[in-house]
C-alpha positions as CSV (number, residue, x, y, z in Angstrom):
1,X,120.8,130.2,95.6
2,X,120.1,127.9,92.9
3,X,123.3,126.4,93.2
4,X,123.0,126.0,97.0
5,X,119.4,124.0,96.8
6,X,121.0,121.6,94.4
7,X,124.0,120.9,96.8
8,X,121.6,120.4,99.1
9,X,119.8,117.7,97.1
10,X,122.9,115.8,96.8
11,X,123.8,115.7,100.1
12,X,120.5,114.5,101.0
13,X,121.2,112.2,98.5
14,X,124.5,110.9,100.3
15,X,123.0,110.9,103.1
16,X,120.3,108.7,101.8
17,X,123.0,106.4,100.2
18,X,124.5,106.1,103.6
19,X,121.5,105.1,105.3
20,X,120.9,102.5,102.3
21,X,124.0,101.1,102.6
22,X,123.5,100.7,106.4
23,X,119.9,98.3,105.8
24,X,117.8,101.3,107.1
25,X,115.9,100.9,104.2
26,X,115.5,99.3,100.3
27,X,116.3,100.5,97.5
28,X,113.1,101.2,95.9
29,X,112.8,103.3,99.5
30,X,116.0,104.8,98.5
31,X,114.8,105.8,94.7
32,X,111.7,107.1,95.9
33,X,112.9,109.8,98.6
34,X,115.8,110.1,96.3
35,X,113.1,111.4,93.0
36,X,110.7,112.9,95.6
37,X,113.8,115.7,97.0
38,X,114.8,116.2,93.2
39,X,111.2,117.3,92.5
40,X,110.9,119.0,95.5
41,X,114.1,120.8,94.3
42,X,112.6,121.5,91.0
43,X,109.9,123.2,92.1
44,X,111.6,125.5,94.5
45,X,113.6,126.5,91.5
46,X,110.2,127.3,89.8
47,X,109.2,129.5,93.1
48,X,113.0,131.4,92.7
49,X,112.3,131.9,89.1
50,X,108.9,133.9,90.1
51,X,107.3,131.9,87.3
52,X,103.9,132.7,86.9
53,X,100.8,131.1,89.1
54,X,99.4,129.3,86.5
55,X,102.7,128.4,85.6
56,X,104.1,127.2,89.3
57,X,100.6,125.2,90.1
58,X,101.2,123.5,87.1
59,X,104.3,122.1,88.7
60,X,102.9,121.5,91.4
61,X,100.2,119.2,89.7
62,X,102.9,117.7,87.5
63,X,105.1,116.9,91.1
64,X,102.0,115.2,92.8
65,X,100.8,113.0,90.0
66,X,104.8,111.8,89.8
67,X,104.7,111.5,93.6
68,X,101.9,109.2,93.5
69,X,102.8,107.5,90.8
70,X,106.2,106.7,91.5
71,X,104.5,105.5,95.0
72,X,102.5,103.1,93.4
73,X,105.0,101.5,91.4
74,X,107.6,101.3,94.1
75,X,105.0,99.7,96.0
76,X,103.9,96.8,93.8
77,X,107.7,96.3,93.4
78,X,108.6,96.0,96.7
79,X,105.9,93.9,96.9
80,X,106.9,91.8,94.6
81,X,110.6,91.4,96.5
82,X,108.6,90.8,99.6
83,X,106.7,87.5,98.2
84,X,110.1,86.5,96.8
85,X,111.7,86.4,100.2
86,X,108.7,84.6,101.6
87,X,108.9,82.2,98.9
88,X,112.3,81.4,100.6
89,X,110.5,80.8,104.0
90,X,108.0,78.6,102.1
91,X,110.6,76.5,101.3
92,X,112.0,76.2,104.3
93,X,109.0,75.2,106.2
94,X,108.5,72.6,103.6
95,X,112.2,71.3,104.2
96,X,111.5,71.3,107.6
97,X,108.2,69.5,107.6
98,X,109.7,66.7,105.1
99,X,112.3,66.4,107.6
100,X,110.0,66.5,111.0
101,X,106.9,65.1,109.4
102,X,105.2,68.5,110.9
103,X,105.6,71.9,110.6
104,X,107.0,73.7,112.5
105,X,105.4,75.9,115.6
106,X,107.1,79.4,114.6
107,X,109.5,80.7,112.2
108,X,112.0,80.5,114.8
109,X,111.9,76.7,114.4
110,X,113.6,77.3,111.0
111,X,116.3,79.1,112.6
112,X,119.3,77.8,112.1
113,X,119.1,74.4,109.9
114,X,116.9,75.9,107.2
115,X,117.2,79.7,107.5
116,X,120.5,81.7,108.6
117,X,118.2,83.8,110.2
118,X,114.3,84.8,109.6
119,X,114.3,87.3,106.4
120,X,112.4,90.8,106.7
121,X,109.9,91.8,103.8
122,X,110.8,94.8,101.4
123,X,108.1,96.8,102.8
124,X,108.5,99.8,105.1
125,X,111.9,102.0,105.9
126,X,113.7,99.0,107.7
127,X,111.3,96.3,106.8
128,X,108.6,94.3,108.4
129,X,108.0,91.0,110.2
130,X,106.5,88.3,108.1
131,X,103.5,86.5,110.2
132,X,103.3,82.9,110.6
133,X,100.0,80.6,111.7
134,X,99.5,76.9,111.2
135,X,96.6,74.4,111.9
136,X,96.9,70.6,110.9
137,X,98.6,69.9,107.8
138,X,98.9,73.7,106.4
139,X,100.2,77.3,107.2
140,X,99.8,80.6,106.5
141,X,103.0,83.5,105.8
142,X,102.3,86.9,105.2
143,X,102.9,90.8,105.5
144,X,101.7,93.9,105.7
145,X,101.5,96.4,103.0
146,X,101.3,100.0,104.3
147,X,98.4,101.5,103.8
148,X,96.6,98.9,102.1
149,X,95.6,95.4,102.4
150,X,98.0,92.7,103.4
151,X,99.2,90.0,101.4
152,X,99.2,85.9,102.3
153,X,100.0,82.6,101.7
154,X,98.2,80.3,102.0
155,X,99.8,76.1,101.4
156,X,95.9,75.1,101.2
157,X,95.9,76.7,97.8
158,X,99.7,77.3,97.4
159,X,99.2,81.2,96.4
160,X,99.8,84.0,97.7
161,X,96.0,86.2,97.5
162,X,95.2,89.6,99.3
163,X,93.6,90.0,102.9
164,X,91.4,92.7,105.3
């Protein structure tokens, strides 16, 4: 049985590496589900073992605290990616308003001369839309961070700062 729930794992693994490989989703996505089955595999092996309570709630505890953990950290990294690929979109909306002498309405402006085609962030399974807004002489690019707060930029103050 033991051997059947690891062979499991890694062809949920494969399977995972598949759907990487296809852009369904980013690495750090990949990692994550990848740690979270190997855990979950870990402690059905505890359950198989008839370990004690004590014993198997400890795992339990000790599989949460990673979960969340490993959440956290995935998150602030594909964060990070995120503000790196808008930092590409930044530059491209100031090439395009040094070559216009404006910026430009919507992202799709960009498309071709400045962009090959409008980037996704890291965030999500498959990604998410960055948001664009402009008034005058400045703009605003940002996304959404699941389950918390989003993140934008804002060329007023050229950084990028958290918002509701």
């Amino acid at each position: 049985m033991k051997k059947a729930l690891w062979l499991a794992f890694w062809f949920i693994c494969f399977l995972l590496s598949i759907y990487y490989s296809l852009g369904f989703f980013s690495f750090g996505s990949f990692l994550f589900l990848a740690g979270f089955f190997a855990l979950l595999c870990w402690l059905v092996t505890a359950l198989l073992k008839k370990l004690s309570m004590r014993t198997f709630f400890g795992r339990i505890v000790i599989v949460c605290l990673t979960v969340i953990l490993a959440s956290n950290f995935f998150n602030g990294y594909l964060e990070k990616r995120s503000k790196m690929t808008g930092s590409l979109i930044i530059v491209a909306i100031s090439d395009y308003k040094n070559d216009h002498g404006e910026l430009p309405d919507d992202l799709k402006d960009l498309v071709p001369a400045y962009l090959r085609q409008i980037p996704r962030t890291s965030m999500g399974i498959r990604g998410t839309d960055f948001f664009y807004s402009r008034n005058d002489n400045a703009f605003r690019l940002g996304f959404e961070v699941p389950g918390l707060a989003g993140k934008v930029y804002d060329s007023k103050i050229n950084e990028w700062r958290i918002y509701d």
